[in-house]
C-alpha positions as CSV (number, residue, x, y, z in Angstrom):
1,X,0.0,0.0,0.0
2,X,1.4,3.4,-1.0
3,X,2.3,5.6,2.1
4,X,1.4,9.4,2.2
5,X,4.3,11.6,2.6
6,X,4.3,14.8,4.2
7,X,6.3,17.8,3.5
8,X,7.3,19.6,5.4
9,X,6.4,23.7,5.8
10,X,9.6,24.3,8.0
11,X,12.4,26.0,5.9
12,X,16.1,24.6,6.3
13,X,18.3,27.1,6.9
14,X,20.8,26.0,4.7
15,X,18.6,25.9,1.8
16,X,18.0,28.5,-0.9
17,X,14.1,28.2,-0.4
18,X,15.4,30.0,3.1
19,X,17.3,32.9,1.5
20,X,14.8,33.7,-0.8
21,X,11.9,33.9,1.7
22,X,14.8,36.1,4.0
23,X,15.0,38.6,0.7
24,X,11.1,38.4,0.2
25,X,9.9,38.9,3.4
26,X,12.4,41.4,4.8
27,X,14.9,42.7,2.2
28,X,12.7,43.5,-0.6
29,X,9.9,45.7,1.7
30,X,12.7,47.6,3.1
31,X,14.2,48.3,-0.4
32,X,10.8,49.1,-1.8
33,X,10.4,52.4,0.7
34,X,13.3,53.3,0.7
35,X,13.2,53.7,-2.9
36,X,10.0,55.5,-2.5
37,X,11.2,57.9,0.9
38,X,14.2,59.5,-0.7
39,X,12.5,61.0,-3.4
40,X,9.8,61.7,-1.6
41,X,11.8,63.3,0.9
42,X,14.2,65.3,-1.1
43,X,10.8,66.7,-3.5
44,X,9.1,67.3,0.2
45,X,12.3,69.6,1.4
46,X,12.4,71.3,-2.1
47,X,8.3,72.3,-2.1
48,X,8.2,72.8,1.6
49,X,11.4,75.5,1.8
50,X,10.2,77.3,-1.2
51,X,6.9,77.6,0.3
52,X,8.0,79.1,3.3
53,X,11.0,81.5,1.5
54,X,7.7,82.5,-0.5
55,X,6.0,83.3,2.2
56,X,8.5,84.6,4.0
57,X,9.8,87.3,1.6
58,X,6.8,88.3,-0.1
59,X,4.5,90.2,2.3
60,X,1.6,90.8,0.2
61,X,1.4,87.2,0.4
62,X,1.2,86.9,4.0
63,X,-2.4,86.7,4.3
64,X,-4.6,84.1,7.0
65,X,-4.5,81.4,4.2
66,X,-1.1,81.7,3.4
67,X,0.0,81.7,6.6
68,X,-1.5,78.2,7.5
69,X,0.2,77.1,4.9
70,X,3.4,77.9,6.0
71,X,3.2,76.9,9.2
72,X,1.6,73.4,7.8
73,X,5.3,73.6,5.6
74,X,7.3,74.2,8.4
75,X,5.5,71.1,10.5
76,X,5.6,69.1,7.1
77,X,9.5,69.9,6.9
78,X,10.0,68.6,10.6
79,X,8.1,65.3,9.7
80,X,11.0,65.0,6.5
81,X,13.5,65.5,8.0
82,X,12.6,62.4,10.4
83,X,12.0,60.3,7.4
84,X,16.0,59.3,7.8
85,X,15.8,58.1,11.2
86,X,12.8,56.0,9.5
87,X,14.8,54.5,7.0
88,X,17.5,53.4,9.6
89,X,15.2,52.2,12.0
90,X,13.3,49.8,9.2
91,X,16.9,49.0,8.1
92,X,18.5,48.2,11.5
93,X,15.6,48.2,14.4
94,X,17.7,47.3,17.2
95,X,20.1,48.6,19.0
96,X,19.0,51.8,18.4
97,X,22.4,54.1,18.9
98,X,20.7,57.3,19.7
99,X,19.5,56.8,23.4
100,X,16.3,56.9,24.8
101,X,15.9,60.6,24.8
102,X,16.7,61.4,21.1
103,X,14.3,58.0,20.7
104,X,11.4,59.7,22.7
105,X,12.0,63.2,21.3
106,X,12.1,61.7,17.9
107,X,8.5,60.2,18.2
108,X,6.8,63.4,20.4
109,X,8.3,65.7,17.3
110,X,6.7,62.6,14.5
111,X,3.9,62.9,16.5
112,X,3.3,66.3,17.1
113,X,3.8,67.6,13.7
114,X,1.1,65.1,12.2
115,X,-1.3,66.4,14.9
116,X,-0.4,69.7,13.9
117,X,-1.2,69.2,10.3
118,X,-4.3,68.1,10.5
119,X,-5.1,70.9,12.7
120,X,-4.2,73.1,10.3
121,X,-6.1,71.5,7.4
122,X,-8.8,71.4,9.7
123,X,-8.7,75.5,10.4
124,X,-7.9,76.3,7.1
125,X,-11.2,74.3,5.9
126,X,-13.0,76.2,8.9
127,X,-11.7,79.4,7.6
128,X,-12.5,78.8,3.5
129,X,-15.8,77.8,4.5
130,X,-16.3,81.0,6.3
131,X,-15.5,82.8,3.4
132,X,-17.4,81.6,0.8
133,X,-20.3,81.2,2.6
134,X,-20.2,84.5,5.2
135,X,-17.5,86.5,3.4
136,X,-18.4,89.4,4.8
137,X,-18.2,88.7,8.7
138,X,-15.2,86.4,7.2
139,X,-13.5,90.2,6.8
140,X,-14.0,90.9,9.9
141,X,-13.8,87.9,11.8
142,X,-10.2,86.4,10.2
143,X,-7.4,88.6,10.9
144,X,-3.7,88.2,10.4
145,X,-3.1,88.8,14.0
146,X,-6.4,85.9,15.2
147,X,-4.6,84.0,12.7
148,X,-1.4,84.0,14.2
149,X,-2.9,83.2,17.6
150,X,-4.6,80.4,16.3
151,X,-1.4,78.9,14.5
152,X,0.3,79.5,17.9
153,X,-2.6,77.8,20.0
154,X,-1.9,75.0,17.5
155,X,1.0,74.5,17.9
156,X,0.7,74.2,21.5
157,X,-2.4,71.9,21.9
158,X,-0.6,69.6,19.3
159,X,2.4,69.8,22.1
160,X,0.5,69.3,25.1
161,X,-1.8,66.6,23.5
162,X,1.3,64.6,22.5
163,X,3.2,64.8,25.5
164,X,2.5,61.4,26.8
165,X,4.8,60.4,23.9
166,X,7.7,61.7,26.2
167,X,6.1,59.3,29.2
168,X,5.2,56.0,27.3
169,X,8.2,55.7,24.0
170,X,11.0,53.4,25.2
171,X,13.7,52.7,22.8
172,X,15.1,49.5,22.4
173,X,17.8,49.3,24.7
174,X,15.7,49.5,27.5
175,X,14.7,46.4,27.5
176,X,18.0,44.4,26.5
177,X,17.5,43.7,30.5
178,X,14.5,41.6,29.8
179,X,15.7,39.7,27.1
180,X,16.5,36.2,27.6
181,X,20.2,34.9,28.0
182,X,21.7,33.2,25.2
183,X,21.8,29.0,25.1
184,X,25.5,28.0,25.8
């Protein structure tokens, strides 16, 4: 009587089926975005600084829209120039070199700024909607000084809401004590 075999689903580490699942499953992601990340991030600095420098040195265009603009630029530009301590976490996720300060600063900052940008899109809705459909107490009511307040009140409540990050990030290396020994 034929016997049924069974293969088995285990990979040998010594086999090529095993180095082609260890490029499919962890080499190839991680080569994928960061292919997509640099460009993106070097296109992000590039639209971002402009924006600002337009903003910046042109003063007829420093009016409430174009200032939530570039205050969302200046919170996009923070969240690029994080992109590279992305990449090298996705490359090399432990140990992470930095400490557990830079490591928790590095996430309340991530953090912060995305918070941030979505306030602003919010306001900046909030403030288009007032002037197409009240444009006349829109005038009144948006101001290049309120808006400046508001940008700043932002910014803070963005801060204070993502101040737990500061409490609950631990890099890495702070638990290498609860790892388990080594077999001898």
């Amino acid at each position: 009587a034929p016997t049924a075999t069974r293969t088995s689903l285990c990979l040998d580490s010594s086999s090529w089926s095993y180095f082609i699942y260890i490029i499919y499953c962890f080499l190839f992601p991680s080569v994928c975005v960061t292919v997509i990340y640099i460009p993106l991030m070097l296109l992000g600095l590039l639209g971002n600084i402009l924006t600002i420098l337009v903003v910046w040195l042109r003063p007829h265009m420093r009016t409430s829209t174009y200032l939530y603009l570039s205050s969302m630029a200046v919170s996009d530009l923070l969240i690029l120039l994080l992109l590279p301590l992305d990449l090298y976490k996705l490359w090399r996720p432990r140990p992470w070199p930095l400490g557990d300060l830079v490591c928790k600063l590095t996430m309340f900052l991530s953090e912060c700024c995305t918070f941030c940008t979505i306030l602003h899109i919010t306001f900046l809705s909030l403030e288009r909607y007032l002037a197409v459909c009240w444009p006349i107490t829109a005038k009144t009511l948006v101001t290049r000084r309120r808006t400046r307040v508001l940008i700043g009140c932002l910014w803070l409540g963005a801060a204070l809401s993502n101040l737990k990050t500061l409490a609950v990030h631990k890099s890495y290396e702070s638990y290498d004590h609860m790892r388990p020994l080594p077999n001898p």
